[in-house]
DRENTORKOL-3810 file (N, C-alpha, C; in nm, 4 decimals):
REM DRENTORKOL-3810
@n.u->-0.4453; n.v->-0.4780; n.w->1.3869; ca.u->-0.5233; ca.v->-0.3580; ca.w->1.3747; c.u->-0.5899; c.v->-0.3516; c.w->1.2380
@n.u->-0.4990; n.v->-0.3792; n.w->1.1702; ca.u->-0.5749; ca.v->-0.3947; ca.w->0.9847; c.u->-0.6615; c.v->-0.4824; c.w->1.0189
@n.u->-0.6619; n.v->-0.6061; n.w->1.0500; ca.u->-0.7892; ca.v->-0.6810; ca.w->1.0151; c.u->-0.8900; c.v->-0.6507; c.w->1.0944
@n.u->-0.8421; n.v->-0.6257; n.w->1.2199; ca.u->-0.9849; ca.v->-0.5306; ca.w->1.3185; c.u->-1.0836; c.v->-0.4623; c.w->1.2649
@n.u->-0.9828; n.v->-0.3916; n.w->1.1492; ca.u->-1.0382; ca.v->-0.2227; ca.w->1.0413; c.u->-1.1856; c.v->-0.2909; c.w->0.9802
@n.u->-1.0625; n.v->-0.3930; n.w->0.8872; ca.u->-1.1573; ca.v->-0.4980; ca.w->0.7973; c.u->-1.2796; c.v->-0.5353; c.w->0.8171
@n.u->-1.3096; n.v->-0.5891; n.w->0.9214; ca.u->-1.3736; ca.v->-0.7478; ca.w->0.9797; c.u->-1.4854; c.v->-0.6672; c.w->1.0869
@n.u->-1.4454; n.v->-0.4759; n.w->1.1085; ca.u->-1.5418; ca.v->-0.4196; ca.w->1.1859; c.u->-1.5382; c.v->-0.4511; c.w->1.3627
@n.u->-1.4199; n.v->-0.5356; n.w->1.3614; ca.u->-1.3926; ca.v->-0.5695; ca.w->1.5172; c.u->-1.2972; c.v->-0.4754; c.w->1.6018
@n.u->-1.3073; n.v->-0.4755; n.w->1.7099; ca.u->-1.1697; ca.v->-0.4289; ca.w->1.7942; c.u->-1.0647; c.v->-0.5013; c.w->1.7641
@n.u->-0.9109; n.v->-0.4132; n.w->1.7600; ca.u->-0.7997; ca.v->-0.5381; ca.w->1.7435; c.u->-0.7877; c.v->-0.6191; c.w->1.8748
@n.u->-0.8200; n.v->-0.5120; n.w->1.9951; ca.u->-0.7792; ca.v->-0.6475; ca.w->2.1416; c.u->-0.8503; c.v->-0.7442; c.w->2.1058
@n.u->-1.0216; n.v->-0.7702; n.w->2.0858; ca.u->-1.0721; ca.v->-0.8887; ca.w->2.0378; c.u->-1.0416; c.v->-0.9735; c.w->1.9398
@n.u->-0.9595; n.v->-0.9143; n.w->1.8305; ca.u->-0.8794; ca.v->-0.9947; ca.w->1.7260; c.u->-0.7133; c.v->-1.0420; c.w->1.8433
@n.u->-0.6895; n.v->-0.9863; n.w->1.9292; ca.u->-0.5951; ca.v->-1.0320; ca.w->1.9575; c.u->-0.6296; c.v->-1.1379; c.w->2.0501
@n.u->-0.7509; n.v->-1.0984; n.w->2.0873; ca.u->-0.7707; ca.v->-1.2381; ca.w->2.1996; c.u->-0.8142; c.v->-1.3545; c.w->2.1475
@n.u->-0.8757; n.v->-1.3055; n.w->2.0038; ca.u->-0.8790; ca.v->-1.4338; ca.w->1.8842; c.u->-0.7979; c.v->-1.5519; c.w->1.8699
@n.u->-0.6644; n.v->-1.4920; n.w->1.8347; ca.u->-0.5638; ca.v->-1.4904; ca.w->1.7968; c.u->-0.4745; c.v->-1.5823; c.w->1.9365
@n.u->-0.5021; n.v->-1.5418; n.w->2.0327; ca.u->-0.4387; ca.v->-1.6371; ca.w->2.1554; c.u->-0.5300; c.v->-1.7275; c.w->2.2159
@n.u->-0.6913; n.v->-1.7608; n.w->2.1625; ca.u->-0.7270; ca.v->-1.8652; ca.w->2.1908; c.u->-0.8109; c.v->-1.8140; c.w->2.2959
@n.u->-0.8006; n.v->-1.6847; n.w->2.3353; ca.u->-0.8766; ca.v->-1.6545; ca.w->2.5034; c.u->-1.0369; c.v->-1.6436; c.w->2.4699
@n.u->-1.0697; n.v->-1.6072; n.w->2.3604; ca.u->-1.1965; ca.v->-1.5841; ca.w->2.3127; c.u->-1.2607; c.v->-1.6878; c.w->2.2048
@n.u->-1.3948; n.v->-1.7796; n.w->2.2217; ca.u->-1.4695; ca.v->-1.8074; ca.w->2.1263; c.u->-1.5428; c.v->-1.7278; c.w->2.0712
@n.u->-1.5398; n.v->-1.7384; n.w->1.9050; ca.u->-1.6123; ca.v->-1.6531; ca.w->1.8273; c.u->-1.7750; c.v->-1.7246; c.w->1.7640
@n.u->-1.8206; n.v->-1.6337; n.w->1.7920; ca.u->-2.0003; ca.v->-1.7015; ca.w->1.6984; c.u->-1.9364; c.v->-1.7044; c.w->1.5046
@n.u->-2.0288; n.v->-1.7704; n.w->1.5002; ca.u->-2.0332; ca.v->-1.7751; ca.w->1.3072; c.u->-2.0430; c.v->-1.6312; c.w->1.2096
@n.u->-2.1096; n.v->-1.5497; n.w->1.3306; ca.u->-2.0988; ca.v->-1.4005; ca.w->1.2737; c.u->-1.9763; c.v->-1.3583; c.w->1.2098
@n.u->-1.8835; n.v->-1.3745; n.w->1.3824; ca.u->-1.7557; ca.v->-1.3482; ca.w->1.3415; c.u->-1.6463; c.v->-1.3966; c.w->1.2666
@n.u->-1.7048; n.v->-1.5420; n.w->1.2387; ca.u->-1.5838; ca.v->-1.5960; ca.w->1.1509; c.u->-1.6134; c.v->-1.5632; c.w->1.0020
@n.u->-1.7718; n.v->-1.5266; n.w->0.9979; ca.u->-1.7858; ca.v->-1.4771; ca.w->0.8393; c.u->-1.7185; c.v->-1.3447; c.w->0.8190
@n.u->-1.7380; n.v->-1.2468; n.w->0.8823; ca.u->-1.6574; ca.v->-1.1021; ca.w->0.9254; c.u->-1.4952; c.v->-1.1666; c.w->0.8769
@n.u->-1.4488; n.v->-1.2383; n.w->0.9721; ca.u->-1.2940; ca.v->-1.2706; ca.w->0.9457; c.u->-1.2796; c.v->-1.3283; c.w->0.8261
@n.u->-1.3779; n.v->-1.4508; n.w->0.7601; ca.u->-1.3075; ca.v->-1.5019; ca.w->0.6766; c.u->-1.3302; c.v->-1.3828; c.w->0.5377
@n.u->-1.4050; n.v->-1.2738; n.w->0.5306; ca.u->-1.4356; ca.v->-1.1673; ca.w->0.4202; c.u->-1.3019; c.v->-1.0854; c.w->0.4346
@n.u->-1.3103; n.v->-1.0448; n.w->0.5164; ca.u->-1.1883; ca.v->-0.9311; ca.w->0.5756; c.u->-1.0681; c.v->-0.9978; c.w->0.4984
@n.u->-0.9949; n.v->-1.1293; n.w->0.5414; ca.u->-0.8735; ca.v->-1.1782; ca.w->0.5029; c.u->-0.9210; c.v->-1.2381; c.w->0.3711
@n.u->-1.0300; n.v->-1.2468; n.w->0.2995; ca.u->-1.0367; ca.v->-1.3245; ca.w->0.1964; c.u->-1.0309; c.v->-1.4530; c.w->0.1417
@n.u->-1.0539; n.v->-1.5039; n.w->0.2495; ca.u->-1.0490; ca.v->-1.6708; ca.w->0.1988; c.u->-1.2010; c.v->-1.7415; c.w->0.2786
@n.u->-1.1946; n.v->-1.8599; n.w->0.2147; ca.u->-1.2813; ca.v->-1.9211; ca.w->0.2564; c.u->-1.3067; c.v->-1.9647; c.w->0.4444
@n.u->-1.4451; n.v->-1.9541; n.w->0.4283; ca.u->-1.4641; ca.v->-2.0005; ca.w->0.6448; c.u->-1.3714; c.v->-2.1134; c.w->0.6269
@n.u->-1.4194; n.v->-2.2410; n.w->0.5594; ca.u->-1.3781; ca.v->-2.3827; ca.w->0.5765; c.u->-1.2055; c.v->-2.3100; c.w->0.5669
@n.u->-1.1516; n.v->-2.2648; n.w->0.5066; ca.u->-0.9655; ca.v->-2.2298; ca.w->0.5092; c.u->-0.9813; c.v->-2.1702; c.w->0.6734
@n.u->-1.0604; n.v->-2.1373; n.w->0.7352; ca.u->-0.9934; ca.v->-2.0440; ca.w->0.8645; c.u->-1.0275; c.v->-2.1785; c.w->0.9972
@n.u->-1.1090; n.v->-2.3154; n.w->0.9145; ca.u->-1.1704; ca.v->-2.3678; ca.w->1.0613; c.u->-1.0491; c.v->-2.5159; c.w->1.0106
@n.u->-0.9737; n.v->-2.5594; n.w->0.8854; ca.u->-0.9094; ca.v->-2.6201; ca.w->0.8748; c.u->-0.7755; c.v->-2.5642; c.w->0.9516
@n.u->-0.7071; n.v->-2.6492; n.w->1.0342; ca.u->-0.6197; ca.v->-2.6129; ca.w->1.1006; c.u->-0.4628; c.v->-2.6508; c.w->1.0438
@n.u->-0.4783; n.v->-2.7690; n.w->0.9648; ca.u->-0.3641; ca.v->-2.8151; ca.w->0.8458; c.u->-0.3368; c.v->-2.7215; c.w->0.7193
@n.u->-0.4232; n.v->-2.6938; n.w->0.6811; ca.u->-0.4484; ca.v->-2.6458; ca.w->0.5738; c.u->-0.3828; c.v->-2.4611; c.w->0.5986
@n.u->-0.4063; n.v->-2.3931; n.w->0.7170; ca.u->-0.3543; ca.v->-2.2163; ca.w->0.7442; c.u->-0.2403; c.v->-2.3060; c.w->0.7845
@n.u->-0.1885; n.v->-2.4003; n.w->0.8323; ca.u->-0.0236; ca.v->-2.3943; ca.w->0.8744; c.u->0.0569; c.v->-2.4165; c.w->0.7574
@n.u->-0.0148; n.v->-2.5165; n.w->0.6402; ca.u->0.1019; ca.v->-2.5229; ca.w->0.5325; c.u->0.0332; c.v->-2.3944; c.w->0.4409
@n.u->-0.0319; n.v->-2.3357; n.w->0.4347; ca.u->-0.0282; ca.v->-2.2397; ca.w->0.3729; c.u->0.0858; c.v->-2.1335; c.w->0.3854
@n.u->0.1144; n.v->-2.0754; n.w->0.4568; ca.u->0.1846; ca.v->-1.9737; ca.w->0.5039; c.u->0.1690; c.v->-1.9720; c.w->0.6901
@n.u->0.2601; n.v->-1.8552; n.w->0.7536; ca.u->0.2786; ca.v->-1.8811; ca.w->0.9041; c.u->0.1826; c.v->-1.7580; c.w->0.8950
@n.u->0.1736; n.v->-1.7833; n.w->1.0462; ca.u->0.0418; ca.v->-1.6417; ca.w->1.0982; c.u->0.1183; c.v->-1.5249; c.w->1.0399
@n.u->0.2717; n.v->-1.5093; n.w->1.0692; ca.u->0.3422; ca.v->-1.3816; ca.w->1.0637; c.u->0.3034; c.v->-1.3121; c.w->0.8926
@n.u->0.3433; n.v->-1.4551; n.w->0.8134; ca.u->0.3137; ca.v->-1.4225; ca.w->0.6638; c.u->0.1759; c.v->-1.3644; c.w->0.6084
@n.u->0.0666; n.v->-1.4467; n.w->0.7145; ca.u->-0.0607; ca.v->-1.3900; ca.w->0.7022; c.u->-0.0943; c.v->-1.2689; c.w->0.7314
@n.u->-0.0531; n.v->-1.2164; n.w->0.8351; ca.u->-0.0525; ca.v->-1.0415; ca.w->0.8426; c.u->-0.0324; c.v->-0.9763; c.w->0.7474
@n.u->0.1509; n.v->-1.0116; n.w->0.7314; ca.u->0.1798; ca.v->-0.9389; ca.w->0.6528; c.u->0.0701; c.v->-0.9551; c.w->0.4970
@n.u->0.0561; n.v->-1.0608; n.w->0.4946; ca.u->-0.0472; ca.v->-1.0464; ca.w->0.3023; c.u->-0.1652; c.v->-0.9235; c.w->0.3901
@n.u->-0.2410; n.v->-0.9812; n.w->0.4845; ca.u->-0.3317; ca.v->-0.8805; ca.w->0.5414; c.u->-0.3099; c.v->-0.7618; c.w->0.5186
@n.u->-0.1515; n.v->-0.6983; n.w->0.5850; ca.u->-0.1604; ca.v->-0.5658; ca.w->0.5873; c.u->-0.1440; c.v->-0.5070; c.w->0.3963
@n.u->-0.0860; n.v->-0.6035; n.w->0.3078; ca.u->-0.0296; ca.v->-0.4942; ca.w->0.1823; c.u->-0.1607; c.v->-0.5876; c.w->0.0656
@n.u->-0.2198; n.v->-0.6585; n.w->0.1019; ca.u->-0.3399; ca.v->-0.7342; ca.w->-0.0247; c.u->-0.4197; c.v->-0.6320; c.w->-0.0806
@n.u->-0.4468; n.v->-0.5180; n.w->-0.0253; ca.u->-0.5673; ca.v->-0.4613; ca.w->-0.0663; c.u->-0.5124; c.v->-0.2862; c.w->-0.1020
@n.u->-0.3594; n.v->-0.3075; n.w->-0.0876; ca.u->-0.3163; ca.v->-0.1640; ca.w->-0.1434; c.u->-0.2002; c.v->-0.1687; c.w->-0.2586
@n.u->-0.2687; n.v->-0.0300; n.w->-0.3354; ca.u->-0.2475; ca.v->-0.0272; ca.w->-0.5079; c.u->-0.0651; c.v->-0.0881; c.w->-0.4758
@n.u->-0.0154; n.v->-0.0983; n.w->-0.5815; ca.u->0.0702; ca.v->-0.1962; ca.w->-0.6633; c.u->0.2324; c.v->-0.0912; c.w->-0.6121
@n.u->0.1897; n.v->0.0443; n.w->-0.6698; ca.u->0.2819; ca.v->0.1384; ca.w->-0.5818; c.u->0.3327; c.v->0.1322; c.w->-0.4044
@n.u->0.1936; n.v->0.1376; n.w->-0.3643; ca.u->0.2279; ca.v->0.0920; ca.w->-0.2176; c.u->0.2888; c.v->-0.0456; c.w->-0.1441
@n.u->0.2588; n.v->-0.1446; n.w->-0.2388; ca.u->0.2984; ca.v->-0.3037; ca.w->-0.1853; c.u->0.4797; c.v->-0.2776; c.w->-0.2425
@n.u->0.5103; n.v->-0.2029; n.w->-0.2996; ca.u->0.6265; ca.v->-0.2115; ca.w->-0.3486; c.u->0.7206; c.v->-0.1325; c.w->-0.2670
@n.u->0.6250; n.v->-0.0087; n.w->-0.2230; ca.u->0.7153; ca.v->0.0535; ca.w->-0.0607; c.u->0.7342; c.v->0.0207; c.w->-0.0104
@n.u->0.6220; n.v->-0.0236; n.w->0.0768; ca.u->0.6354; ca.v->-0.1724; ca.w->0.1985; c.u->0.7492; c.v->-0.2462; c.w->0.1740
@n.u->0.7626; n.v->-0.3288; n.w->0.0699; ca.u->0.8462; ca.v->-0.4416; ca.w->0.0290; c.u->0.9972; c.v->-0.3430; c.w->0.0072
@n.u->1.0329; n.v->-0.2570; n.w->-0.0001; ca.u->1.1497; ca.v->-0.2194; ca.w->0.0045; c.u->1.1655; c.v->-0.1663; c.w->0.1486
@n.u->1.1164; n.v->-0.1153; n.w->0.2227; ca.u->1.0691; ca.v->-0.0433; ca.w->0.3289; c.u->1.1493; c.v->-0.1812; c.w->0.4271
@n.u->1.0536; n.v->-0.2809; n.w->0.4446; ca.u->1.0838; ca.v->-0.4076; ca.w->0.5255; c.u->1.2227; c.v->-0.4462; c.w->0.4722
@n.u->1.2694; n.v->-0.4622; n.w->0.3408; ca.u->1.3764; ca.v->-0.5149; ca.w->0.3327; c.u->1.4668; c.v->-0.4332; c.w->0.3657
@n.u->1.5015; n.v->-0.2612; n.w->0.3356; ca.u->1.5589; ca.v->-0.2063; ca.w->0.4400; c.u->1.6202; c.v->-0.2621; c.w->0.5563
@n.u->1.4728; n.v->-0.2674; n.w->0.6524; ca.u->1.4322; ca.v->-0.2787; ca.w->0.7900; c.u->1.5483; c.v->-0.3795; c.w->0.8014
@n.u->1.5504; n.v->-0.4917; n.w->0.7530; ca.u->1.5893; ca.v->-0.5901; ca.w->0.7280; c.u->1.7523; c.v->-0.6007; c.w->0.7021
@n.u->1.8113; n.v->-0.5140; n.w->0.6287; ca.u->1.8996; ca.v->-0.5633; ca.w->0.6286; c.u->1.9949; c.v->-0.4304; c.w->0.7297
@n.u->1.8976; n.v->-0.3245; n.w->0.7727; ca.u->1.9943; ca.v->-0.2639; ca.w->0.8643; c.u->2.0129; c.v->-0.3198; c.w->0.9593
@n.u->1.8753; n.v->-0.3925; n.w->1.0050; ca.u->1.8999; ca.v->-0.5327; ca.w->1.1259; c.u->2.0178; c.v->-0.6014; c.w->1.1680
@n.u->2.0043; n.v->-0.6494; n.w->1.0151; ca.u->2.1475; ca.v->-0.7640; ca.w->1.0340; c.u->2.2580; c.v->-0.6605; c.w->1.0447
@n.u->2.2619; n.v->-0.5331; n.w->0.9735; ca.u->2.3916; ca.v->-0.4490; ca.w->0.9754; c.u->2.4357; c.v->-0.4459; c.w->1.1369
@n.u->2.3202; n.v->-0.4346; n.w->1.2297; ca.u->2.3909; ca.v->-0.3838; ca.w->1.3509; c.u->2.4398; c.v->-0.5271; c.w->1.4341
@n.u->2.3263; n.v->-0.6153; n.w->1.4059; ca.u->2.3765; ca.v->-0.7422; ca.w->1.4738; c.u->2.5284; c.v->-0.7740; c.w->1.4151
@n.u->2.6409; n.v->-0.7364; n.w->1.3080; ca.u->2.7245; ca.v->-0.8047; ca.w->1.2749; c.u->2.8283; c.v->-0.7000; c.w->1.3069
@n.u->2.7733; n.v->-0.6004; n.w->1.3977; ca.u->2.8844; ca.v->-0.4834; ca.w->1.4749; c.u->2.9126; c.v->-0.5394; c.w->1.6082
END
């Protein structure tokens, strides 16, 4: 949904991106590669986004890259929370 926001797209069309169901014109990969911030050639190299980080990691930079320093630090306690009440219940 964040990068939908970004990039001026629907998220179903980012999601159908995303599973391969949809080809995109050059429009859209300039849209995507601005939105997430990196270069076209980083989004059409396919070696290069897997050792970078996983899709999951890429969201997540997506969703907290572009908010103040206070907020990435909520998030980041927020998830680790999330995180370790997780494991709290799995070890009941």
């Amino acid at each position: 949904m964040e990068l939908g926001e970004r990039a001026g797209l629907h998220p179903s069309y980012i999601g159908q991106i995303e599973r391969g169901v949809k080809k995109i014109s050059l429009e859209t990969l300039r849209k995507l590669s601005t939105a997430l911030k990196v270069k076209i050639s980083d989004l059409l190299e396919e070696e290069t986004i897997i050792n970078k980080s996983s899709c999951w990691e890429q969201k997540l930079i997506g969703i907290v890259r572009d908010r103040p320093a206070e907020q990435q630090n909520m998030i980041y306690r927020m998830a680790k929370e999330a995180l370790r009440t997780h494991s709290a219940r799995k070890t009941r």
